[in-house]
PLY file of the C-alpha trace (Angstrom):
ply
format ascii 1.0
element vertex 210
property float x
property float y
property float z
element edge 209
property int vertex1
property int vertex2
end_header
-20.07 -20.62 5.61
-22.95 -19.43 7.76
-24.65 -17.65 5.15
-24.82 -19.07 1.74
-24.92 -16.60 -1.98
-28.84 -17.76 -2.63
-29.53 -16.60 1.11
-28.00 -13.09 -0.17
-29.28 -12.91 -3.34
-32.67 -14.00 -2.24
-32.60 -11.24 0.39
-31.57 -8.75 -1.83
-34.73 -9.00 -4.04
-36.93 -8.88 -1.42
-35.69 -5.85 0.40
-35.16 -4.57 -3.10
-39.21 -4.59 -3.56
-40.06 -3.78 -0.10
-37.51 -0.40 -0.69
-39.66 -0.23 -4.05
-43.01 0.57 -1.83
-42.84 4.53 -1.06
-42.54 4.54 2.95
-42.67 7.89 4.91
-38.54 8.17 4.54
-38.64 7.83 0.64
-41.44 10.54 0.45
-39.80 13.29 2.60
-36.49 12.66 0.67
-38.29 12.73 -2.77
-40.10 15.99 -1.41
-37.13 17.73 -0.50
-35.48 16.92 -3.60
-37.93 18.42 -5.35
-38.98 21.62 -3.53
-34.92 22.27 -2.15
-32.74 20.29 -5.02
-30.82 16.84 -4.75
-28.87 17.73 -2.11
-31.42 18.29 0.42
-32.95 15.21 -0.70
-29.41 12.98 -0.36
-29.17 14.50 3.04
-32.31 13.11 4.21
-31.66 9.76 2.57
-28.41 10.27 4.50
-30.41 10.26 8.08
-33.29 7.89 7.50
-30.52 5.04 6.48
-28.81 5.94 9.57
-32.56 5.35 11.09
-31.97 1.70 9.48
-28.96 1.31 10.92
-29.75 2.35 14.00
-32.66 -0.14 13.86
-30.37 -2.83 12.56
-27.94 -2.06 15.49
-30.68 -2.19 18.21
-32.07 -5.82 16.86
-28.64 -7.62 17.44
-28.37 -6.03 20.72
-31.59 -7.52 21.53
-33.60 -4.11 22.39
-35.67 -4.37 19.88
-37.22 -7.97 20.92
-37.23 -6.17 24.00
-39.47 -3.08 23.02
-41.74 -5.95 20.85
-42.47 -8.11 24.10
-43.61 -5.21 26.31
-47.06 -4.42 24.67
-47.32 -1.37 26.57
-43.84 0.15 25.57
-44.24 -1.01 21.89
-47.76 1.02 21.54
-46.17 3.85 23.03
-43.09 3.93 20.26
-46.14 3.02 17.63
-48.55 6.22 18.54
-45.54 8.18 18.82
-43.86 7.16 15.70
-46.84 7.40 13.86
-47.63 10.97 15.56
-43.74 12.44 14.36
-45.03 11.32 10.65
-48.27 12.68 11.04
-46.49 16.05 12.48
-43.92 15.44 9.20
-47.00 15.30 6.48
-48.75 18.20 7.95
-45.40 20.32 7.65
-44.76 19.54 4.29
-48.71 19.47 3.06
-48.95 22.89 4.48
-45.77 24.37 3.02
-45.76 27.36 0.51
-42.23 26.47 -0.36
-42.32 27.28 -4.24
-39.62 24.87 -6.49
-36.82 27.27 -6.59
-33.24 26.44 -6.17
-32.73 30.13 -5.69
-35.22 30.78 -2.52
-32.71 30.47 0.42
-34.72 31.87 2.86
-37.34 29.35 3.66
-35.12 26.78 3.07
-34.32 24.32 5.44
-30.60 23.59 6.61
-29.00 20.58 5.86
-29.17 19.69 10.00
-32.96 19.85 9.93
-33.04 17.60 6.76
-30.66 14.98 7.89
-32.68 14.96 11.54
-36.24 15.03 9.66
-34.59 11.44 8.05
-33.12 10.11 10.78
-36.56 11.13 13.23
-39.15 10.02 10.10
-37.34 6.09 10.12
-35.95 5.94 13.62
-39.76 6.23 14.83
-41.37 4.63 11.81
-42.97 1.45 13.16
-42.37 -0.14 9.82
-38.65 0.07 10.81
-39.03 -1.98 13.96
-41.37 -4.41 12.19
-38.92 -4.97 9.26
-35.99 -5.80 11.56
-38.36 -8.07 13.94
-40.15 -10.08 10.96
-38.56 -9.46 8.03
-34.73 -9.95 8.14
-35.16 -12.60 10.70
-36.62 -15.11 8.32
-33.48 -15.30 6.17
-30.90 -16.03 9.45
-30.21 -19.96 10.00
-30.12 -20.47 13.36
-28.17 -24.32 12.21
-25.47 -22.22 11.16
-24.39 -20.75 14.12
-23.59 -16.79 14.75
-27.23 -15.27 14.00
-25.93 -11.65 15.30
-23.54 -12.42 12.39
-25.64 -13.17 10.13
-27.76 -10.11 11.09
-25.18 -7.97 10.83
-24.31 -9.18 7.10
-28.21 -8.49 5.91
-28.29 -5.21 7.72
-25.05 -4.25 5.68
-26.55 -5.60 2.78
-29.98 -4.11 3.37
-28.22 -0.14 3.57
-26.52 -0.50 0.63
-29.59 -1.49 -1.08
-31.00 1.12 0.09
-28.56 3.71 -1.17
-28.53 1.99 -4.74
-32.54 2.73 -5.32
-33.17 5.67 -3.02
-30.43 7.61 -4.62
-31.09 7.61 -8.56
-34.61 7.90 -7.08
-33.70 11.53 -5.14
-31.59 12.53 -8.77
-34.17 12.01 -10.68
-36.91 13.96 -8.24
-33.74 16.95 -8.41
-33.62 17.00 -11.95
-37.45 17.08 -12.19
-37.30 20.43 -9.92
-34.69 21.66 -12.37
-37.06 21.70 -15.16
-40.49 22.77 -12.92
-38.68 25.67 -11.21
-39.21 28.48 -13.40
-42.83 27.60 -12.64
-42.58 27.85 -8.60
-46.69 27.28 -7.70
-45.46 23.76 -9.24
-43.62 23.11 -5.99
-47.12 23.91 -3.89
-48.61 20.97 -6.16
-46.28 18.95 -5.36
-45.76 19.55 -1.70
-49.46 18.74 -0.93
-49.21 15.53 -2.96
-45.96 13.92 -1.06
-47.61 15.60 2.26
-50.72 14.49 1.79
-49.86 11.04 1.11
-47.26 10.96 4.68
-51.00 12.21 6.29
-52.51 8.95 4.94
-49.51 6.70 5.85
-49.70 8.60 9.46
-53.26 7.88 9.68
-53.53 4.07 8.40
-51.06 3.86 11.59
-52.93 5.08 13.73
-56.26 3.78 12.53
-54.86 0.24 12.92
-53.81 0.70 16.72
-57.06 2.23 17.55
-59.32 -0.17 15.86
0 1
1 2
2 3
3 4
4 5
5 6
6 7
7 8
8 9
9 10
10 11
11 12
12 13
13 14
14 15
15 16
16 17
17 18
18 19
19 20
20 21
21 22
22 23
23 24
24 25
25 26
26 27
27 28
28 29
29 30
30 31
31 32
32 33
33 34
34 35
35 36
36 37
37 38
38 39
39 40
40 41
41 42
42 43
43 44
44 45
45 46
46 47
47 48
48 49
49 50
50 51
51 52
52 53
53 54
54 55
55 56
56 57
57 58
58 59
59 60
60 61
61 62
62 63
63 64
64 65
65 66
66 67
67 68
68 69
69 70
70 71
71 72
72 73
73 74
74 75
75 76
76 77
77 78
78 79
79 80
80 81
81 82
82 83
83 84
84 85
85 86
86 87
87 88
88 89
89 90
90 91
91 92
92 93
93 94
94 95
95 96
96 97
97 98
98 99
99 100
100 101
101 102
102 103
103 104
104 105
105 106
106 107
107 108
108 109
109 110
110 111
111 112
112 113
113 114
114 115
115 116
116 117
117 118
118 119
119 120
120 121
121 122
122 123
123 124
124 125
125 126
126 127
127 128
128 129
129 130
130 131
131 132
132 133
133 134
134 135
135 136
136 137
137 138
138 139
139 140
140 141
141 142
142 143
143 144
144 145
145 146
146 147
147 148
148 149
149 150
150 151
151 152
152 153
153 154
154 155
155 156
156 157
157 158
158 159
159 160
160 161
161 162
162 163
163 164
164 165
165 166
166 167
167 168
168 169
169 170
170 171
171 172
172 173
173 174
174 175
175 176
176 177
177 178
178 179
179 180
180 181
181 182
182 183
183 184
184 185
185 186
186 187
187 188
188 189
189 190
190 191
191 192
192 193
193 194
194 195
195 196
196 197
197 198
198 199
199 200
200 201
201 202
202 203
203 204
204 205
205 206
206 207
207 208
208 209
């Protein structure tokens, strides 16, 4: 077999605590739960896991390697990753969205959600990074088929993924259920998640520059 149970399980906890660690894709998700219900915030889980896979996809084909050798390409899809995410934290920092399930008006559609996901981790450096120097330390190259192998981890990585993110996006829901009779709540709440993309955004960009 060219990839053993202790290879999975091992992988499994370790992409189980790295999910663990609030990225830019959890906090959006956990935000929207929160100030639009859990279905805006499974929608956006929907799109940044297709991010992963997308990532996932792009690493067996080789690109990514590709976009990792070219120092001049990768900076570029660094900055701009890191400038979406900045451009995400403001948005959300500077909403007046109140925590009601009943305000459709400022709402956003279930389009914009699932693109805010998909954009947030498809340009998230830390997606690029993970697929470059994470998921390649647990492929044996003795064993043959490393797109294989790959291919397995990414699988195994998504559903990991969807077992922690979701609870994580039902529980934020049914914490908007119980604040949303007290809508300035939402405001609160919005500047914390937002303010807290701004940092990640700006750690980014701090470590390119200097």
């Amino acid at each position: 077999m060219f990839i053993d149970i202790s290879t999975l399980g091992l992988f499994a906890l370790s992409a189980a605590a790295l999910t663990l660690i609030p990225g830019a894709d959890m906090l959006c998700a956990l935000s929207n739960a929160i100030s639009q219900g859990t279905k805006a915030g499974l929608v956006t889980v929907l799109g940044a896991v297709t991010g992963v896979t997308c990532h996932i996809g792009l690493a067996i084909a080789g690109v990514t390697a590709l976009i990792a050798s070219s120092p001049v390409l990768y900076e570029c899809f660094v900055v701009g990753g890191a400038l979406y995410i900045l451009w995400v934290g403001f948005g959300i920092f500077n909403s007046k969205n109140a925590v009601s399930l009943q305000n459709n008006r400022e709402r956003k559609s279930l389009n914009k959600l699932y693109s805010q996901g998909l954009l947030t981790n498809l340009l998230n450096p830390k997606a690029i990074i993970f697929t470059l120097a994470f998921i390649p330390q647990f492929i044996r190259m003795e064993a043959g088929m490393p797109g294989m192998q790959m291919l397995i981890l990414g699988i195994e990585l998504i559903v990991i993924m969807f077992l922690i993110e979701i609870p994580l996006v039902f529980l934020a829901g049914k914490i908007a259920l119980s604040i949303q009779l007290r809508p300035t709540v939402g405001i609160y709440v919005n500047r914390f998640f937002g303010g807290v993309i701004l940092l990640l955004a700006i750690a980014i960009l701090a470590a390119r520059l200097f």
